[in-house]
MIPA-712918 format. One record per residue: residue in one letter; x, y, z negated of N, C-alpha, C in turn. Coordinates in pm, whole numbers, plus 50000, padded with zeros to 5 digits. Last residue first. Layout:
# MIPA-712918
AXYZXYZXYZ/...
//
This chain:
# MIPA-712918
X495424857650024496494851450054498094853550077/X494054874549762494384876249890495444866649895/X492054862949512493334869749515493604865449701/X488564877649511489704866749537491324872049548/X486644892749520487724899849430488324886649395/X485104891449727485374905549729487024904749609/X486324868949952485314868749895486344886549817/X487614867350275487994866950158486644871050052/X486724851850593486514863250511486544862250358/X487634843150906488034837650748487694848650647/X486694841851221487134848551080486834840350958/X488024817851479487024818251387487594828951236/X490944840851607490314828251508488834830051448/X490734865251830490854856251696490334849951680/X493934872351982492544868052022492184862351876/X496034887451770495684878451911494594877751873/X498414917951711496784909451703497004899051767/X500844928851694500364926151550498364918151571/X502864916651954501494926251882501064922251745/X502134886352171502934901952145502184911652069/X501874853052014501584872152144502014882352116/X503974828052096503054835052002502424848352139/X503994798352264504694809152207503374819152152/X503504783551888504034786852033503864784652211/X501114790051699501084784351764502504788351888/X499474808151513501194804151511501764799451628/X496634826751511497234811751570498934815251563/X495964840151235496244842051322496854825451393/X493044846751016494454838851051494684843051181/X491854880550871491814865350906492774857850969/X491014902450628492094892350688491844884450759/X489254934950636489594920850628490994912450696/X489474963050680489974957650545489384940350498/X487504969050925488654968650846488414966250709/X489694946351158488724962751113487284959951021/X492354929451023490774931451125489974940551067/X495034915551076494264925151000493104927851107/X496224882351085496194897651129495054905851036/X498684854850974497554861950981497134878451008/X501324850451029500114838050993498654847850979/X504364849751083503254860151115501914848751139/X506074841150812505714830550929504084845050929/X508684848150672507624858950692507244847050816/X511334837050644510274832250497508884842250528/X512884842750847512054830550845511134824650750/X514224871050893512434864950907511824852850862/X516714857250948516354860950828514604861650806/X516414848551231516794837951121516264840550961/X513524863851453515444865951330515594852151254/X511634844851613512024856751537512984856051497/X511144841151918511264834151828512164848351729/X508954860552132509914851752126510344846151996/X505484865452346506704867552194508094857652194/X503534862552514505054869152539505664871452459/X501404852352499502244842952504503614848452554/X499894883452610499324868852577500764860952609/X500964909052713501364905452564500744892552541/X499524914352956501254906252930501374909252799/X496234900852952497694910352868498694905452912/X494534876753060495504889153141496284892753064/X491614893452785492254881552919493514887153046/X493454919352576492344909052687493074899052748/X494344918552266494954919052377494444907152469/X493374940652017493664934152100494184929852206/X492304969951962494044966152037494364952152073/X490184993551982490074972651963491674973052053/X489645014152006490515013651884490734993251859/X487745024252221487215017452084488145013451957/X489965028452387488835040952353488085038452206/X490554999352489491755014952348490665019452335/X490064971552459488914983152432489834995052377/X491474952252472490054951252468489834959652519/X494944962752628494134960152519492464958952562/X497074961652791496154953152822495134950852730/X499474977252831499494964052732498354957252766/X500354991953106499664988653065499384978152976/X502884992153227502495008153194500675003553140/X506114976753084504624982253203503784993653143/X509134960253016508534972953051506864968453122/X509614934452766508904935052907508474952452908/X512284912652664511184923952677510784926852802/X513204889552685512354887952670511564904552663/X516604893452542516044885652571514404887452556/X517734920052399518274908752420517134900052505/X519304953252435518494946252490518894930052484/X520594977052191520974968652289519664957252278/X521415015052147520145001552119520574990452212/X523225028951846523275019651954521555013852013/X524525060651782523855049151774523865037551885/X524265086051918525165083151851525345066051792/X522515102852161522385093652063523765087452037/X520725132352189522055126452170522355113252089/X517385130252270518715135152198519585127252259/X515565110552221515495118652325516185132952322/X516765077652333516845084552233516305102652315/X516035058552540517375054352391516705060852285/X512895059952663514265059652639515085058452514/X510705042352907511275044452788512605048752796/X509475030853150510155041453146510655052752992/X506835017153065507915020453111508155033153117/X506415009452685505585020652821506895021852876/X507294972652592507184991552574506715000352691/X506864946852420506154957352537506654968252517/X509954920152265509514938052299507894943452411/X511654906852325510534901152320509204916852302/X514434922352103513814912152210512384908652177/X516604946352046515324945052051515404935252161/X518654964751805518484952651929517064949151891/X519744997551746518614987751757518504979951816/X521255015151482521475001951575520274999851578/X522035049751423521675032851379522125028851528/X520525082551552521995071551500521365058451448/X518765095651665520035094151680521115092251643/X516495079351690515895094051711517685096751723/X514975051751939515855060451847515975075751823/X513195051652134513205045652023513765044151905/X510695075852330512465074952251512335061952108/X508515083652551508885072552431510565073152429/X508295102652798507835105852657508305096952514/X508345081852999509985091452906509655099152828/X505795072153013506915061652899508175074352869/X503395095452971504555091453070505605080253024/X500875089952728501965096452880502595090052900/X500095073952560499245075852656499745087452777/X502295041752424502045060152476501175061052559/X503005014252268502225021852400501935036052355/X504204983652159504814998152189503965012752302/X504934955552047503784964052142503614976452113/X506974936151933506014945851914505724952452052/X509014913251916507824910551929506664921951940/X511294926151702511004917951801509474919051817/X514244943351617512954950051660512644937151776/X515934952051357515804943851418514424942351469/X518034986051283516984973851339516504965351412/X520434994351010519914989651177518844980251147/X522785019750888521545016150934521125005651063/X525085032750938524745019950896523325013850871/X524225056251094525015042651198524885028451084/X521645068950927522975065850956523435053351019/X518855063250924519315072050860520675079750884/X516505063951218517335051351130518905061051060/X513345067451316515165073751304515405066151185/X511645048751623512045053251467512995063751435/X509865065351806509305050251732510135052351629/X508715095951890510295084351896509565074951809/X507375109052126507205103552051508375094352023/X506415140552272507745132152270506865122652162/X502825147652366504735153452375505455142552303/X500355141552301500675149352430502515148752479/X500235113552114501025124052144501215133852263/X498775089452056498195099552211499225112952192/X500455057152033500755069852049499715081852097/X500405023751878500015034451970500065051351933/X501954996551800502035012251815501345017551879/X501974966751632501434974051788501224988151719/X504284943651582504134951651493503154958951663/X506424921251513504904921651623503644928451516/X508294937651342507964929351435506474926951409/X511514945951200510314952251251509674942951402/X513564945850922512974937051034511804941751085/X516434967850888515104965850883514844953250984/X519354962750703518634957250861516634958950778/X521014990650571520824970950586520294974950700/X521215010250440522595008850458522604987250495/X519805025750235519125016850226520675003850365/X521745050150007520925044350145521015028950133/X523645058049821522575050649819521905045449949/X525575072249995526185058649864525185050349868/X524485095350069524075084950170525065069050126/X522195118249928523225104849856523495095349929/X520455126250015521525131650098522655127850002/X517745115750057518345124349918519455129749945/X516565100350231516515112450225516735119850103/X517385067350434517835077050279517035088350371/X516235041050583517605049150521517505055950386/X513935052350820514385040950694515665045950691/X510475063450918512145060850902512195054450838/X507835061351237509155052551083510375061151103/X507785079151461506475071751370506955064951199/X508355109751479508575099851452507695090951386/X507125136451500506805127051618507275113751598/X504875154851253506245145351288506265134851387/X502655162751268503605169951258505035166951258/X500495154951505500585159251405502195161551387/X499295161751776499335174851703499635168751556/X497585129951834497585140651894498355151051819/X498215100551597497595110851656498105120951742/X499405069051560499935082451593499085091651671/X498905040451391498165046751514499165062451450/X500225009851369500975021051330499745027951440/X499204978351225499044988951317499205001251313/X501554951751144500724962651116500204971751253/X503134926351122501784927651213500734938551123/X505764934050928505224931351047503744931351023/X509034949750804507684953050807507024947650949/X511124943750569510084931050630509044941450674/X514304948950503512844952850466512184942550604/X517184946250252515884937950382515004940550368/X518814960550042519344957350214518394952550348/X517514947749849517664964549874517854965350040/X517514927749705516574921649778516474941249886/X519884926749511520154922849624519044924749725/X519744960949346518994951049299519614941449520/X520974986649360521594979349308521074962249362/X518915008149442519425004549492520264992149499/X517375005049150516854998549279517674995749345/X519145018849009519005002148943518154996249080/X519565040049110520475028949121520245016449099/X516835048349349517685053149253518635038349203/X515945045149705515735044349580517025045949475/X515565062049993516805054649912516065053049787/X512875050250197514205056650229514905051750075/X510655051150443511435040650392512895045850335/X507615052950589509355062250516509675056750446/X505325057150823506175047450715507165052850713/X504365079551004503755064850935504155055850800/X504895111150888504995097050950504535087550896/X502805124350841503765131150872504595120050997/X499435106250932500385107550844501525118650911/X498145081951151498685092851068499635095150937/X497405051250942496835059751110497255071451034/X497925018450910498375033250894498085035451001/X496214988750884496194994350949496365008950893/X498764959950780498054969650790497634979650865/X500024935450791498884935050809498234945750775/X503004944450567502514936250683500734934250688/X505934948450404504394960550484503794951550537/X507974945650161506884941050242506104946550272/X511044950950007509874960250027509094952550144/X512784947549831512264938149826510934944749893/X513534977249639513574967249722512764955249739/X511615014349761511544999749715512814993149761/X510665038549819512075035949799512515020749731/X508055049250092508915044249946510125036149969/X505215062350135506135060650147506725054950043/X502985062750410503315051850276505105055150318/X502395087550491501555082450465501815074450383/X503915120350441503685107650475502585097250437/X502475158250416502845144550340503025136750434/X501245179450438502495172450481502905164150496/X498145185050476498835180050409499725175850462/X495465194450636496885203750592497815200050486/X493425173750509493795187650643494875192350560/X494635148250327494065154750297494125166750436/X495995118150580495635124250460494975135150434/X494315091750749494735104650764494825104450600/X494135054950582493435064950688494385079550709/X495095024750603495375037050545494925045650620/X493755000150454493505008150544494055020550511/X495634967650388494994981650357494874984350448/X497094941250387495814945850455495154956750385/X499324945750181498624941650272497304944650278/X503004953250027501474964950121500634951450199/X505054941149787504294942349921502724947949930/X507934948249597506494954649605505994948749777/X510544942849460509684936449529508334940349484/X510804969249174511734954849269510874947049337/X510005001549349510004993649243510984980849323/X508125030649406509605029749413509795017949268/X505985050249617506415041449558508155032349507/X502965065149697504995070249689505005062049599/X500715070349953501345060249859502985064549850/X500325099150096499145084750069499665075349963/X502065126249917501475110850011500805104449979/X503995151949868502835142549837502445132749942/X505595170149976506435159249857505095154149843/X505275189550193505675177450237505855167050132/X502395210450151503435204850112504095191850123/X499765222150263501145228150290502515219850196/X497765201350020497855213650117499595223150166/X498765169149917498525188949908498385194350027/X497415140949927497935150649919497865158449933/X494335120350074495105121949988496365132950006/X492985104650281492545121650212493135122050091/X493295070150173492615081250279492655096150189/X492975038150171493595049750089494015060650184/X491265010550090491675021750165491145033050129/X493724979050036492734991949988492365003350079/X494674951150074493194951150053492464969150008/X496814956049773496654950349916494554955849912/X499944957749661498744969049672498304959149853/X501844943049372501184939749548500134950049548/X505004945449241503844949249250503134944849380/X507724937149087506564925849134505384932049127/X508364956048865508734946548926507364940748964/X510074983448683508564978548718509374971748896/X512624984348603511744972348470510414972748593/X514525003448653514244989248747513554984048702/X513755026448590515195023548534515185007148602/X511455034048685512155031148562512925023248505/X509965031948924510805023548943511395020448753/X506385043448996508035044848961509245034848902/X503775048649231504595038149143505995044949060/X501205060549288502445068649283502865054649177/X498395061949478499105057449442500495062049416/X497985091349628496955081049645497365070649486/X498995123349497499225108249535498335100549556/X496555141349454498025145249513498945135849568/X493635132449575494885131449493495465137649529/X491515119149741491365131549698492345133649542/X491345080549688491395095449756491235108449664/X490485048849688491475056449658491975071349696/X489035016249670489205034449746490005042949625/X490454986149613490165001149584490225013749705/X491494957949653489824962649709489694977549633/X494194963949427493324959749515491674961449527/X496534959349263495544971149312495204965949389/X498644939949007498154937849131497094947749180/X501764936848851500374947848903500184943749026/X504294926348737503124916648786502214925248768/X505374952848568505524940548553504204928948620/X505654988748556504484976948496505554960848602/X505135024848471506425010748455505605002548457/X503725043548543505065044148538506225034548502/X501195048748808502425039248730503715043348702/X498755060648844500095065848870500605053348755/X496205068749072497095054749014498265055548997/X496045089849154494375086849140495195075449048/X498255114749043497805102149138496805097949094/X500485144749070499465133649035498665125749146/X501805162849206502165151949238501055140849158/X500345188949056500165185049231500995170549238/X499145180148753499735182848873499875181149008/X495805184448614496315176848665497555187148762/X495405203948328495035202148488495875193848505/X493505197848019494505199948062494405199248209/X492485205547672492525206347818493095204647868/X492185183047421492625193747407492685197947641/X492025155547258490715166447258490965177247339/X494055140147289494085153247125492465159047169/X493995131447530493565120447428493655129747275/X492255160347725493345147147694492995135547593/X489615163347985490265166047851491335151447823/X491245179448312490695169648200490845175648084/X490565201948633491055197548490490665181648401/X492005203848973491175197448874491705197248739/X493825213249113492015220349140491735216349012/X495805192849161495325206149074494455212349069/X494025161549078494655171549236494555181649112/X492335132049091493875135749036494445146849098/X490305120949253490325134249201491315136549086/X489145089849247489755096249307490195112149203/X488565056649272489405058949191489685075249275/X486565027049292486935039649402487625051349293/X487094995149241486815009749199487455016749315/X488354970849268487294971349340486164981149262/X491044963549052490574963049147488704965349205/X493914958148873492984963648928492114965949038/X495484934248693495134931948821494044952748794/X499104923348525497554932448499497054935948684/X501334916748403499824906248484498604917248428/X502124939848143502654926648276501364925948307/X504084969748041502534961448075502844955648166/X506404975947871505804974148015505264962348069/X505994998047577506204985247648506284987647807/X504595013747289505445015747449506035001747435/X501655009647134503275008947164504345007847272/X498725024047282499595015847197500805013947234/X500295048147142499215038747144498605036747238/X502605058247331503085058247158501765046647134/X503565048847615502545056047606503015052047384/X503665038947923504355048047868502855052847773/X501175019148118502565021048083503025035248028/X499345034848397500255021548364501465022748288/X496615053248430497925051348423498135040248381/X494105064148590494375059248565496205057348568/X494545097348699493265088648642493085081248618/X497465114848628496995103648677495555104348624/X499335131748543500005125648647498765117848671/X498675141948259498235153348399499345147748543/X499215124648120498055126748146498175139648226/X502185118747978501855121248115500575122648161/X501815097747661502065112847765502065108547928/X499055087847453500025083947539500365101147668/X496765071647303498095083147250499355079947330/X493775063047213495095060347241495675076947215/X491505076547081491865062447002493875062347060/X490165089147247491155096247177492405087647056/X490165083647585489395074747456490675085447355/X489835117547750490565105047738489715101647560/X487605123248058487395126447923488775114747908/X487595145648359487545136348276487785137148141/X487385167048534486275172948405486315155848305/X488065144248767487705160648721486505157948628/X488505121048880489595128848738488585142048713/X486505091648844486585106048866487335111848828/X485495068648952486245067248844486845083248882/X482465045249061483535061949086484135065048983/X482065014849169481855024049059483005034749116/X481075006249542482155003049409481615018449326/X477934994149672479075005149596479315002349532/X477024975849799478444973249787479134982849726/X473664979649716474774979749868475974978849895/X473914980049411473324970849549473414970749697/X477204983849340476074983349302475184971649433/X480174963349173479524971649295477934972749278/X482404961348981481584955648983479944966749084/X485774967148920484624974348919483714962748988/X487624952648626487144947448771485534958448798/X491064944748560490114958448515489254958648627/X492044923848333491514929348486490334945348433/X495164909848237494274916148232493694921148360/X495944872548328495904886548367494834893648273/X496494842748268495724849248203495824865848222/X499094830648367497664824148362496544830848368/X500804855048242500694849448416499454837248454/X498854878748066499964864248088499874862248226/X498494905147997498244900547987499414888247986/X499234941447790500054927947903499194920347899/X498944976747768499224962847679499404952447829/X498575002647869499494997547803500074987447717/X496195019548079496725004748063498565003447965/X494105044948005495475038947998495385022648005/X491885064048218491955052348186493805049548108/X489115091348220490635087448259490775073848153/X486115098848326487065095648252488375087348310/X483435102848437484525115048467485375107148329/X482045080048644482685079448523483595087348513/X479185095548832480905085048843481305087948690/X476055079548877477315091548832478615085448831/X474805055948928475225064049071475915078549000/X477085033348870475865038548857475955047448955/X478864994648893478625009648903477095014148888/X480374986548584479144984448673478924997248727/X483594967548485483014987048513481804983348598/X485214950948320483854948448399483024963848387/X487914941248187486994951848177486324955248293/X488854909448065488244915948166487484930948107/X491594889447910490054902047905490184905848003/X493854875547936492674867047987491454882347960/X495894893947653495474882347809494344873547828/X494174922747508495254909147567494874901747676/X493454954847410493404942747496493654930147501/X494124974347291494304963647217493624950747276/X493555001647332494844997147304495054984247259/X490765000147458492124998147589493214994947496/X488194994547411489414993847282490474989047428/X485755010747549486735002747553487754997447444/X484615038947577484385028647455485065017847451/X485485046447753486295052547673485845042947561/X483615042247977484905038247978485865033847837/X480545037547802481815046747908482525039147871/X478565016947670477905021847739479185036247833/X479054985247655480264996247638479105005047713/X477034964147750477794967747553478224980547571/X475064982247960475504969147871476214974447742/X472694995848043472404981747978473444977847939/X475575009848251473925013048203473334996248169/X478345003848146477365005948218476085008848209/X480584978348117480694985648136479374993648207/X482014945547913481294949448063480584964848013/X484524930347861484104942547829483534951247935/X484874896447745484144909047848484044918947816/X488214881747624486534886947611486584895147739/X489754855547500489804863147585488384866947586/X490584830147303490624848947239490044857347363/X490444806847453489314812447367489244826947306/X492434798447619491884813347696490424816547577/X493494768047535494214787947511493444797547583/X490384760447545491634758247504492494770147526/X487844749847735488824762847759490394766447671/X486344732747600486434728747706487684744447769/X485524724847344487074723747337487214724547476/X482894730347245482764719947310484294718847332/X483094756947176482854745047044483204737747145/X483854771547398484884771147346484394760847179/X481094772847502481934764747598483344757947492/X480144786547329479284775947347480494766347387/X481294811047381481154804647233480854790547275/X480684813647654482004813247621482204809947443/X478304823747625478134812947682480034807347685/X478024849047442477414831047386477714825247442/X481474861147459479824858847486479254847947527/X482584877947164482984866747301481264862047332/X484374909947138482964898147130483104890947219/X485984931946929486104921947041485204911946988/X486674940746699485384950146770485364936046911/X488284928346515487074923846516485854928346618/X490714915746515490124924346617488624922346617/
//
């Protein structure tokens, strides 16, 4: 490989015997002054473990499209790392009017601006330990054309994605903007091989079609995938869509802030080899912030279950949903979840539940499953269901009706919870099964982490009062 250069100070290091298996690994820094003056100059088919591709931003965006189809190692990740200008701008990675390196040779280029996987050059596989991160990645939408890897034109489809994966193995996305797609992110499950993805740390905003419910902020469908600390903002005016949705097992939400959307979170059946997989039955979603606007188009904030009307497949377990804080300005009804079928159920502790009407505006079922709930705030005067409910909800220990949670600042969007809250030291002890999710840290506006006190008893809500902040450096792996 001879186009690959290792740089003097990694020559230097590697006479001295001080790096040992990571001596093949190189920079491929990206930009005005450096080696690779585009994207495309890259040798993407022939990567390996431990290379970095180091994108510098300029102030044009890079109208080119990207393949990832080689692997790094679990020591040794490939990265693909944008590198910010002097005020923190991340580099712009553009679909419209993009260009592909013609070197590769791979299908589906009108699904994506960057892809993962499937592809003739280089040799179909599924790309492992590969990290992306801290690019603004947008314009995968039909409006928009590229050229391909033949030279030859082409538009992007309405389900395309700024990040469309079609099979990958240890992917990590992170610190990315992410917008103006048909998908923000679009994972796929294939046949079960893409495993072990984390999308944390992004925000992913103004994404999907106009008038159509099959696009979203994130559509995802793999074996153990977790969501942290993103920002998920509204999607595109007049987009149907959900905000994060997917057919995962092994599916983790926790520490994020979703605002909008059709609904917040959709959780529904994945195909067999997912369904199949044991980790299918338990979803984990805590200390996120679900915000529900005025007029949008679905009053439910979550589902979970199925929507293929294969109800063999459904998801047919226990969601865990906890100290999790809702807010509502819905002029009109708002149900917290619908849970697919009676076999469906949730386990609902610790969350903070508020409407800016009347509590019999709040339904927590839409009308079927199971919901036991302890340790609970909800706006009094809540109900079952604001239907017919077929289902169950039963009350255990520790919830508290009022007509005020007690936040900082609502007007300001600070949910906290002031001096006073009856959410201060009103949590109760979580599920048995919970017990590998210890709620250790919150999300803070935005798109930082910092800890949360454990401490018993805990608070009600996906916040407490906080901790001296702990601020993650830009392209650290998140805790």
């Amino acid at each position: 490989m001879g186009h690959r250069t290792m740089p003097p100070t990694r020559i230097l290091i590697a006479a001295l015997g001080l790096i040992g298996p990571q001596v093949h690994a190189a920079d491929y820094p990206v930009g005005p002054g450096q080696a690779y003056t585009s994207i495309s100059d890259v040798p993407w088919e022939s990567l390996g473990a431990g290379d970095r591709v180091l994108i510098h931003h300029r102030p044009a965006p890079y109208a080119e499209k990207i393949l990832i189809g080689v692997s790094g190692s679990p020591a040794d990740p490939i990265i693909v790392r944008g590198l910010p200008g002097p005020n923190g701008e991340r580099p712009v990675i553009d679909g419209r009017n993009a260009t592909t390196r013609q070197a590769l040779d791979y299908w589906g280029e009108e699904r994506g601006v960057i892809k993962v996987g499937g592809s003739s050059v280089p040799p179909d596989n599924t790309p492992s330990h590969i990290v992306i991160e801290g690019l603004e990645i947008r314009s995968a939408h039909p409006d928009h054309s590229f050229t391909d890897d033949s030279g030859q034109p082409g538009t992007y489809t309405d389900n395309a994605a700024s990040i469309y994966v079609e099979k990958a193995n240890d992917l990590t996305i992170r610190d990315c903007v992410i917008h103006d797609s048909g998908n923000g992110i679009f994972v796929g499950a294939f046949n079960g091989e893409t495993r072990n993805i984390l999308i944390a740390g992004n925000h992913i905003h103004d994404n999907g079609i106009e008038g159509s419910i099959f696009e979203h902020n994130t559509y995802t469908e793999a074996i153990d995938i977790t969501y942290e600390f993103n920002r998920f903002g509204p999607l595109r005016a007049g987009a149907g869509g959900n905000n994060l949705k997917d057919r995962s097992a092994g599916l983790v939400v926790r520490y994020n802030w979703i605002d909008s959307g059709n609904r917040q979170l959709d959780l529904v059946d994945g195909g067999n080899a997912v369904a199949g997989d044991p980790g299918y039955d338990r979803t984990f979603v805590y200390g996120n912030l679900l915000i529900e606007r005025d007029g949008e188009g679905n009053s439910q904030v979550l589902h979970y279950g199925g929507d293929s009307g294969n109800t063999a497949n459904y998801r047919k377990g226990r969601l865990h949903f906890f100290h999790n804080t809702v807010v509502s300005a819905r002029t009109g009804n708002t149900t917290l979840m619908r849970l697919s079928t009676n076999d469906e159920s949730a386990e609902l502790r610790n969350n903070a539940v508020f409407v800016t009407v009347a509590g019999s505006h709040l339904a927590l079922l839409d009308d079927t499953g199971a919901a036991d709930l302890s340790g609970n705030w909800l706006k009094q005067g809540w109900q079952d269901s604001h239907g017919a409910l077929s289902g169950s909800v039963s009350l255990g220990a520790g919830n508290i009706d009022g007509t005020d949670p007690g936040f900082v600042d609502f007007n300001a969007e600070d949910y906290q919870p002031a001096n006073g809250s009856p959410l201060l030291d009103g949590a109760v002890g979580l599920h048995a099964e919970a017990g590998g999710h210890p709620v250790d840290r919150q999300y803070r506006r935005h798109l930082q982490s910092i800890p949360r006190d454990t401490s018993a008893p805990m608070d009600i809500g996906a916040l407490t009062p906080a901790l001296e902040p702990v601020f993650r450096d830009r392209f650290e792996v998140l805790p």
